[in-house]
C-alpha positions as CSV (number, residue, x, y, z in Angstrom):
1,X,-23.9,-6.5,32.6
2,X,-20.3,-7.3,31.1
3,X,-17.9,-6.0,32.4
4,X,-14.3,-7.4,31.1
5,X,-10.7,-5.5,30.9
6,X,-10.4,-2.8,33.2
7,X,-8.8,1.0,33.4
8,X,-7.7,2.3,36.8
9,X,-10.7,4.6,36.9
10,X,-12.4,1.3,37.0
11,X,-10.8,-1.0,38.8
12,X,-12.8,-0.7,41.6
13,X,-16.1,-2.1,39.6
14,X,-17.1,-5.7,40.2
15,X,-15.8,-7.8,36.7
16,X,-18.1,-10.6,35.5
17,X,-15.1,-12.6,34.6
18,X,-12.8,-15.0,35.5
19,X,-9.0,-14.9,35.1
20,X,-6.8,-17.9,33.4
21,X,-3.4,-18.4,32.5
22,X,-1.5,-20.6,30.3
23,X,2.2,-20.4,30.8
24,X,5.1,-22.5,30.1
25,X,5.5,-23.7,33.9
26,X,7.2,-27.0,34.4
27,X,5.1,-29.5,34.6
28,X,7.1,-31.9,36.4
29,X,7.3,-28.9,38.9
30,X,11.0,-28.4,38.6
31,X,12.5,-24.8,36.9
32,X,12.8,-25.5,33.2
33,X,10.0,-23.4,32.8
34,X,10.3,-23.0,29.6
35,X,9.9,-25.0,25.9
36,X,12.1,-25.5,23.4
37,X,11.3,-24.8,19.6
38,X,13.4,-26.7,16.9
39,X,14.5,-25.3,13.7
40,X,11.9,-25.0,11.0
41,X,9.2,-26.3,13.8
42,X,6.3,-24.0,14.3
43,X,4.6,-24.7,18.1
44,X,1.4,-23.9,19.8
45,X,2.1,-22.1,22.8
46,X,-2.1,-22.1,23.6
47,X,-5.4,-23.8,22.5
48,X,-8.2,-22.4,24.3
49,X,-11.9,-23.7,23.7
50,X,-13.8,-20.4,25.5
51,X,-15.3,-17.3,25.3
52,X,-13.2,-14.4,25.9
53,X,-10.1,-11.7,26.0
54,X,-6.7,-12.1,25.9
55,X,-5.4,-8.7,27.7
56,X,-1.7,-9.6,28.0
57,X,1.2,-11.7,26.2
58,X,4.6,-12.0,28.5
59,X,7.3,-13.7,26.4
60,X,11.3,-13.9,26.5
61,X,13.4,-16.3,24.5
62,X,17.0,-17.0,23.6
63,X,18.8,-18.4,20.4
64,X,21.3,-21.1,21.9
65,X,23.3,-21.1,18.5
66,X,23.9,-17.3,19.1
67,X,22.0,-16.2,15.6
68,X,21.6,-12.7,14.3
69,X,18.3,-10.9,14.3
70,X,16.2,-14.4,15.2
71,X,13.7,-11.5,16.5
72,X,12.7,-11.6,12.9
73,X,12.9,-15.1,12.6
74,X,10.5,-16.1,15.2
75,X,6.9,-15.6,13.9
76,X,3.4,-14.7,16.1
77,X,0.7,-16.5,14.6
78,X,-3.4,-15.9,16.5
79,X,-6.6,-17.9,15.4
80,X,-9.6,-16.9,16.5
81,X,-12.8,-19.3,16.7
82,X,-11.4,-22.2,14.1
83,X,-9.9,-19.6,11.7
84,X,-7.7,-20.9,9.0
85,X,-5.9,-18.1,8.3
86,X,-4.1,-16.4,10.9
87,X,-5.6,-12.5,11.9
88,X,-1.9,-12.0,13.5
89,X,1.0,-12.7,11.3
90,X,4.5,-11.1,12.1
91,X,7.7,-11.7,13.2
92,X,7.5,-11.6,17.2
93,X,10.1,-9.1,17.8
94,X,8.2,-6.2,15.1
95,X,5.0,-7.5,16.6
96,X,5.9,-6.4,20.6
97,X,6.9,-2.7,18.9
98,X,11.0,-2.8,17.9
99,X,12.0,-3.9,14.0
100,X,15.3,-4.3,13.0
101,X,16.1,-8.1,14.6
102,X,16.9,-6.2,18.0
103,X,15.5,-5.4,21.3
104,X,15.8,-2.7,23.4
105,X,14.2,-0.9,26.5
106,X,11.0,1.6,25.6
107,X,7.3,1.6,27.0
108,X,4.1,2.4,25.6
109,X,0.8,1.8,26.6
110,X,-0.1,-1.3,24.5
111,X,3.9,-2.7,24.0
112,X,6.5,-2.5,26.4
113,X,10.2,-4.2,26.0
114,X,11.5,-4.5,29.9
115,X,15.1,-4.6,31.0
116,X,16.7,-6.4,30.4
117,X,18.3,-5.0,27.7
118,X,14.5,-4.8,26.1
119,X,14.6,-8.7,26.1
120,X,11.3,-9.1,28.5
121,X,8.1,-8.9,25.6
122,X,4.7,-7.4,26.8
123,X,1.6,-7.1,24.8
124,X,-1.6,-5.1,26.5
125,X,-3.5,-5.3,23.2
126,X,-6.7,-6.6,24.3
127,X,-8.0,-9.8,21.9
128,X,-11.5,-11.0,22.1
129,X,-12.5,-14.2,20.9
130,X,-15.8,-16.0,21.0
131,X,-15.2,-19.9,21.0
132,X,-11.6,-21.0,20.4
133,X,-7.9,-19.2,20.7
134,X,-4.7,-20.8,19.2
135,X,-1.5,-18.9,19.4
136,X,1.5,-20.4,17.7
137,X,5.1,-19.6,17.0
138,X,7.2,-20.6,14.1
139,X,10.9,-20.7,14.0
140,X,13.1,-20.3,11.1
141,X,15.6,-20.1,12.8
142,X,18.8,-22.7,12.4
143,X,19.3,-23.3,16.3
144,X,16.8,-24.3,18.6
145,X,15.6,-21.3,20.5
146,X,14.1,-21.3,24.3
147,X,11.3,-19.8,24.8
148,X,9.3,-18.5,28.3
149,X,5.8,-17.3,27.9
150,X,2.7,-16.1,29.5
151,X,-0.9,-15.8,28.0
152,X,-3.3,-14.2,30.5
153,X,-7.0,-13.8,29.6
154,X,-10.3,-13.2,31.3
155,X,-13.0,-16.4,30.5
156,X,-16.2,-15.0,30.1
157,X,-19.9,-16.1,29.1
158,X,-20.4,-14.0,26.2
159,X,-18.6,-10.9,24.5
160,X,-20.8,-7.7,23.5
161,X,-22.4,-8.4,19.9
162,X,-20.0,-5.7,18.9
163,X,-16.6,-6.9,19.8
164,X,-14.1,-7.4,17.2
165,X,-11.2,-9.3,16.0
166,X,-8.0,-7.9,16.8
167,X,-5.5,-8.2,14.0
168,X,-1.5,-7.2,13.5
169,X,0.4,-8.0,10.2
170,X,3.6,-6.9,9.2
171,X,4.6,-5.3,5.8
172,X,8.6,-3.8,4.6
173,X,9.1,-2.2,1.7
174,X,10.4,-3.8,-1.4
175,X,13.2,-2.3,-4.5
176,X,11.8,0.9,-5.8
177,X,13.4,3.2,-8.5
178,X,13.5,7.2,-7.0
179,X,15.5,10.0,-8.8
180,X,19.2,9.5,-8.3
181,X,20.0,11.8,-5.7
182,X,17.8,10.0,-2.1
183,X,18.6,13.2,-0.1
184,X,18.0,16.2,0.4
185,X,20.3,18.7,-0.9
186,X,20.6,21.3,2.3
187,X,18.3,21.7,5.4
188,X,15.8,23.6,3.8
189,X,15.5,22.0,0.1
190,X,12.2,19.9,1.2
191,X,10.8,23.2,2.0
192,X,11.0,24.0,-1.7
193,X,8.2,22.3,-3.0
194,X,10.3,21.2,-6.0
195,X,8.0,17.8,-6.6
196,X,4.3,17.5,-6.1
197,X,2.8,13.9,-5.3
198,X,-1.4,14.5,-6.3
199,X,-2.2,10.3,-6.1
200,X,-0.4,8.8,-3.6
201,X,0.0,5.8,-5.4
202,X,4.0,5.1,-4.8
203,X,3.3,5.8,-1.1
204,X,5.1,3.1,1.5
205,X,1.6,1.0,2.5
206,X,1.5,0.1,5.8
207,X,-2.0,-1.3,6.2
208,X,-4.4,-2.3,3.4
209,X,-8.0,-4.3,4.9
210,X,-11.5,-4.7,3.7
211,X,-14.4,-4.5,6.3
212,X,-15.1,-2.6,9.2
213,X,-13.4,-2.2,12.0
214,X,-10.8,0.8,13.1
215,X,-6.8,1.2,12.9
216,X,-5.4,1.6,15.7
217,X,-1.7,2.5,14.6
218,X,1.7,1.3,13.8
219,X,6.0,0.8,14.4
220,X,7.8,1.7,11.5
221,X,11.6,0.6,11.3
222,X,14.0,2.4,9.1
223,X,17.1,2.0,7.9
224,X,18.7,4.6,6.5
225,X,20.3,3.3,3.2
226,X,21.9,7.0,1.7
227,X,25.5,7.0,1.7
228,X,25.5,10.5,1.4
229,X,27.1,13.0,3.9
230,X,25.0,16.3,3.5
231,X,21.9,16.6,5.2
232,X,20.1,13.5,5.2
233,X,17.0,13.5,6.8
234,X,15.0,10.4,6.4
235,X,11.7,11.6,7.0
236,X,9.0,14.4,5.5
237,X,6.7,11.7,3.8
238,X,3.1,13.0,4.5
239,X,0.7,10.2,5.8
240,X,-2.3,9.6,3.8
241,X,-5.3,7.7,5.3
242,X,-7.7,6.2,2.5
243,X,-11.4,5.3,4.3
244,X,-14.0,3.2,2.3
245,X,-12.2,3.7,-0.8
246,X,-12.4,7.4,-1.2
247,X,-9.9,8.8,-3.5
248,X,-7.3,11.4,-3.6
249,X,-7.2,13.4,-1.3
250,X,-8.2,11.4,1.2
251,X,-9.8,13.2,4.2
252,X,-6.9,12.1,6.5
253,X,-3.6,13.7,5.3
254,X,-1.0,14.5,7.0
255,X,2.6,17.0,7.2
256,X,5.2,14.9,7.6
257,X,6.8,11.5,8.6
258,X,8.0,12.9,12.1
259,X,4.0,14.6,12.3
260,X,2.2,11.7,12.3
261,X,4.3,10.2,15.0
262,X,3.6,13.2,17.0
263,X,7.4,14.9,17.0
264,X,8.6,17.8,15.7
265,X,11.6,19.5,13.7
266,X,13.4,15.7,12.1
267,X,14.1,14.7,15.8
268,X,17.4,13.2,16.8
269,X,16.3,12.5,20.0
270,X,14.9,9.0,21.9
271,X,11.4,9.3,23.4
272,X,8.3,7.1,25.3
273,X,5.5,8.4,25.3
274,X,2.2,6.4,25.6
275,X,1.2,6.7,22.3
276,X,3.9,7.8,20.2
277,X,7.7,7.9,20.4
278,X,11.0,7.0,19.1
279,X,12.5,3.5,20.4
280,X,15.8,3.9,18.2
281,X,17.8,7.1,16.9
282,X,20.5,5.5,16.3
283,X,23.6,8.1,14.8
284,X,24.1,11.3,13.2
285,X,22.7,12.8,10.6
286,X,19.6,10.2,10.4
287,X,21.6,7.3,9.4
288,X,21.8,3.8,10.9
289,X,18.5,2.4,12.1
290,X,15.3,4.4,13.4
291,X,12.2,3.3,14.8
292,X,8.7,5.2,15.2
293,X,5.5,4.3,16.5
294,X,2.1,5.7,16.9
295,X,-1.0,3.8,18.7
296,X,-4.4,5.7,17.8
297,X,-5.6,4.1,21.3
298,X,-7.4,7.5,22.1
299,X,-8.7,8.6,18.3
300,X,-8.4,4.9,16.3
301,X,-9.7,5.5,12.7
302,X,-13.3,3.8,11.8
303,X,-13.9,2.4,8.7
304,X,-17.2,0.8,7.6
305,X,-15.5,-1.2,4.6
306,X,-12.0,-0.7,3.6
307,X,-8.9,1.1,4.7
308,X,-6.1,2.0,3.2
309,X,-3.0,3.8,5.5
310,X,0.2,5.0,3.6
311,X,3.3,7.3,4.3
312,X,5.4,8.8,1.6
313,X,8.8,7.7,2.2
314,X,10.5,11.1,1.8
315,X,8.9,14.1,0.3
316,X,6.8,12.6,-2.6
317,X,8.3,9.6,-2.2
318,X,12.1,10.6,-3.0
319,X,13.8,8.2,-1.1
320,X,14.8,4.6,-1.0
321,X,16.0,4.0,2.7
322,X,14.5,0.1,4.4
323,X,11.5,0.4,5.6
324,X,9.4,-2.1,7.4
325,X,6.3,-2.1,10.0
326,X,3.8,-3.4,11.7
327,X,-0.1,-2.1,11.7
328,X,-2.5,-2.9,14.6
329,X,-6.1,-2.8,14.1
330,X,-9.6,-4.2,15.0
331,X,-12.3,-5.8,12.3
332,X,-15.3,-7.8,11.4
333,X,-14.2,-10.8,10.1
334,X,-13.6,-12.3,7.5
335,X,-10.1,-10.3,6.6
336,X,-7.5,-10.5,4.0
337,X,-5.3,-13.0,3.5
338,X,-2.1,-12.2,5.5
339,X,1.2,-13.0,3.8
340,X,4.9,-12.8,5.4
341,X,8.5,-12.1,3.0
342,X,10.1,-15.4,3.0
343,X,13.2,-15.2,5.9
344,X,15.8,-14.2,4.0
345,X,13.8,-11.2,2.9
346,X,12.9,-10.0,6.0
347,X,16.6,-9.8,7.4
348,X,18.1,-6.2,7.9
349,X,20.4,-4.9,5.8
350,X,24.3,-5.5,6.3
351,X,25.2,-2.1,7.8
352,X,28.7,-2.8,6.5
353,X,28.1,-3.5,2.9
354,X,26.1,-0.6,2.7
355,X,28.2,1.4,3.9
356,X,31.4,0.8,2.2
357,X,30.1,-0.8,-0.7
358,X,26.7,0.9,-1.2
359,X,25.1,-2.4,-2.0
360,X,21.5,-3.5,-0.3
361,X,22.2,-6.9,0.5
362,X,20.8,-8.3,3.6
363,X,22.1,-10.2,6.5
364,X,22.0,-14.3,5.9
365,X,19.8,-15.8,7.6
């Protein structure tokens, strides 16, 4: 019988596996373990022609020109079995769980960033494959960047029939036009009920596929673009989760922004847990930079032919703050075309020309 990635109230079982590596060791056996990617050049880090499971990704890289946010300018491509399209397409720092071009220390079960300073990658997501593996990275960055990897996988005969794909895409919110006043006028005005939102249609989509498979959760990176100083909590959009196109309601909806990543009362406060928490909280009063996430590793939502997963960004959608993500699932295959911003729309926002200025204009790439 199979028997492939292991739990700790398994470990003990005998796996019918075997365990291989491809790293970037130095091949002429000195320390320069390590490869260099060139502006604009996009590299394959592996090219595997077997059958089985990738169950962890180790990576750590530096920019040598010293570049902003090259976090989001680095981008995680994964083939499976001669694929043309890419089932993982995101930038490699919003892929291993922080947004916002930066790193930092947190731990969940399926992404961890490791000291230091959040700058050691790891990926526990498991990805099965059946004949082939590629796994590239692209740079757009202007510098060339240095890059130290690990791709550990178990080689196998044969998968169960029912194994699927594992796939991870990124999506950020583009311009939107909200009433004129993005927050909320005193601590208790969302309780109000003042606006009703009965489709869901302007809601913040974070994950939109076609087959079956199950979601298995999401990071979500905000920045906070209100200039206002009374209470301005970023948060209170109610997730709705659309299964096999059912319409609204959909049988999965939710409270609240900070509900569905399992918090409570528009926390302030930074939190790990395995599979939820907030990475970033970054100043008073919800402004600055946030960052969620929520891994459905013990309840994943099925789907036998589309899903659809959205957030309100605010109370029926009554704010225009950043937003970006990245969704983690599992599917039949084939999927949807996956499609990144071009660079310079995936840069954060300049803090300080929001700030002072109140314009939305992002950091040059």
């Amino acid at each position: 019988m199979y028997r492939g990635i292991s739990g700790l109230s398994d470990i003990y079982l005998k796996k019918a596996s075997r365990r291989r590596r491809v790293s970037s060791w130095d091949k002429k056996g000195g320390n320069a373990d390590y490869i260099i990617i060139a502006p604009g050049e996009e590299v394959t880090l592996c090219d595997v022609n077997a059958c089985g499971i990738v169950n962890h990704i180790w990576m750590t890289m530096k920019n040598t020109g010293g570049e902003e946010c090259y976090y989001r300018k680095l981008v995680l491509k994964v083939y499976y079995d001669g694929e043309r399209e890419p089932s993982v397409l995101a930038p490699v720092g919003d892929f291993f769980g922080m947004g916002h071009g930066i790193t930092k220390n947190f731990v969940s079960a399926p992404l961890q960033m490791s000291p230091e300073d959040g700058r050691g990658f790891n990926s526990w997501w498991p990805m099965p494959f059946r004949e082939r593996l590629t796994v590239k990275v692209l740079s757009e960055c202007k510098s060339d960047v240095v890059l130290y990897f690990y791709v550990d996988y178990e080689e196998s005969d044969a998968l169960p029939v029912d194994a699927l794909y594992f796939h991870a895409a990124y999506r950020q919110s583009g311009e939107r036009s909200v009433p004129p006043i993005s927050c909320y006028k005193d601590k208790l005005d969302f309780l109000g009920g003042q606006q009703f939102n009965l489709d869901g249609k302007d809601n913040y989509v974070v994950l939109e596929a076609i087959g079956a498979g199950h979601y298995c959760g999401c990071n979500l990176n905000i920045f906070n673009t209100s200039t206002d100083a009374r209470h301005d909590w970023i948060g209170e959009g109610d997730d709705m989760i659309f299964v096999d196109g059912e319409e609204f309601p959909p049988t999965l909806h939710g409270t609240g922004t900070e509900d569905y990543f399992n918090t409570a009362y528009c926390p302030t406060q930074e939190y790990c847990a395995p599979y939820h928490g907030i990475i970033l909280a970054e100043k008073e009063n919800w402004k600055g930079r946030t960052t969620y996430y929520r891994y459905h590793v013990q309840d994943p939502v099925t789907f036998e032919k589309s899903i659809k997963v959205t957030i309100e960004q605010g109370h029926n959608n009554q704010r225009d703050d950043d937003w970006s993500s990245t969704a983690y699932w599992y599917q039949t295959e084939p999927h949807l075309s996956l499609s990144l911003p071009p660079v310079e729309e995936r840069m954060p926002l300049d803090e300080k020309e929001m700030r002072f200025y109140g314009r939305k204009t992002r950091l040059k790439p």
